[in-house]
N, C-alpha and C positions, 0 to 999 in steps of 0.2 A: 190379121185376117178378121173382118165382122161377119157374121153372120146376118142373116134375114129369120128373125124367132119364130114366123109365121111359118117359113116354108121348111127351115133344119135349126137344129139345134143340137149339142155335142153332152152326152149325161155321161156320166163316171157310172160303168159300171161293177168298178172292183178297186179299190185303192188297200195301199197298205205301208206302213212306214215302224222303222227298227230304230228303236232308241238308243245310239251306242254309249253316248256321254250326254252330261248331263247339262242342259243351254240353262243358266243362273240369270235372273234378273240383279241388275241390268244389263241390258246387252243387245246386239241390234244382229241379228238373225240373217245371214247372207244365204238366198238357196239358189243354186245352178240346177236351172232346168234342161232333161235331154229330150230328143224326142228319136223313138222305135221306129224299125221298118213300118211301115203302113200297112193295112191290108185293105181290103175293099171298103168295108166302114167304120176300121176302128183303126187306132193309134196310139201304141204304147209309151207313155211317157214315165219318164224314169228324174228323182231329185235327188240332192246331195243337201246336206244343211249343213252350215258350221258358225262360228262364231266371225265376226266381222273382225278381221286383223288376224286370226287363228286356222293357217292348215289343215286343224286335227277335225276329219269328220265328226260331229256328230250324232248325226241321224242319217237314212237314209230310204228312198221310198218309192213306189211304182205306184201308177193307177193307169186303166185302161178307159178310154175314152171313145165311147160310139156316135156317131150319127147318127140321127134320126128323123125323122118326118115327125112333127109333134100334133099332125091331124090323125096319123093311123096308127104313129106309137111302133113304125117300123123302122128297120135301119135303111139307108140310103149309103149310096157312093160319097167317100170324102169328096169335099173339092178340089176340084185340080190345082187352084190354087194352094190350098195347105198343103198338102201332100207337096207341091214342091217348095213349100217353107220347110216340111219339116225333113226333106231331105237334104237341105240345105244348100 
């Protein structure tokens, strides 16, 4: 999905990530991103981190992600298009 900067654009407004083990240089960092039910302007998205060749989570993290209108600094409806990317 692009966006148009001018008319919407998507800001995080909560993230947060739990460091369960500990990722050592060097090492190439694999993260699976999910994406939440949607709600009218925002979409929770959810990551998993682990080591490239290695099952063992970890890290792990959320952040919530709004629309907005970046002339009034208000939320807007996702678009229809992402909402059905991110429901798959």
């Amino acid at each position: 999905y692009q966006c148009n900067p001018k008319q919407e654009a998507p800001v995080i407004v909560h993230a947060d990530c739990s460091f369960l083990l500990p990722l050592n240089y060097p090492g190439t960092v694999e993260v699976r991103l999910f994406a939440g039910q949607a709600g009218r302007s925002s979409l929770p998205t959810f990551y998993e981190l682990r080591l490239q060749g290695d099952e063992k989570l970890h890290a792990e993290g959320s952040a919530k992600i709004v629309w907005i209108n970046p002339a009034s600094g208000k939320s807007v409806s996702l678009p229809e298009s992402l909402r059905r990317l991110a429901a798959g």
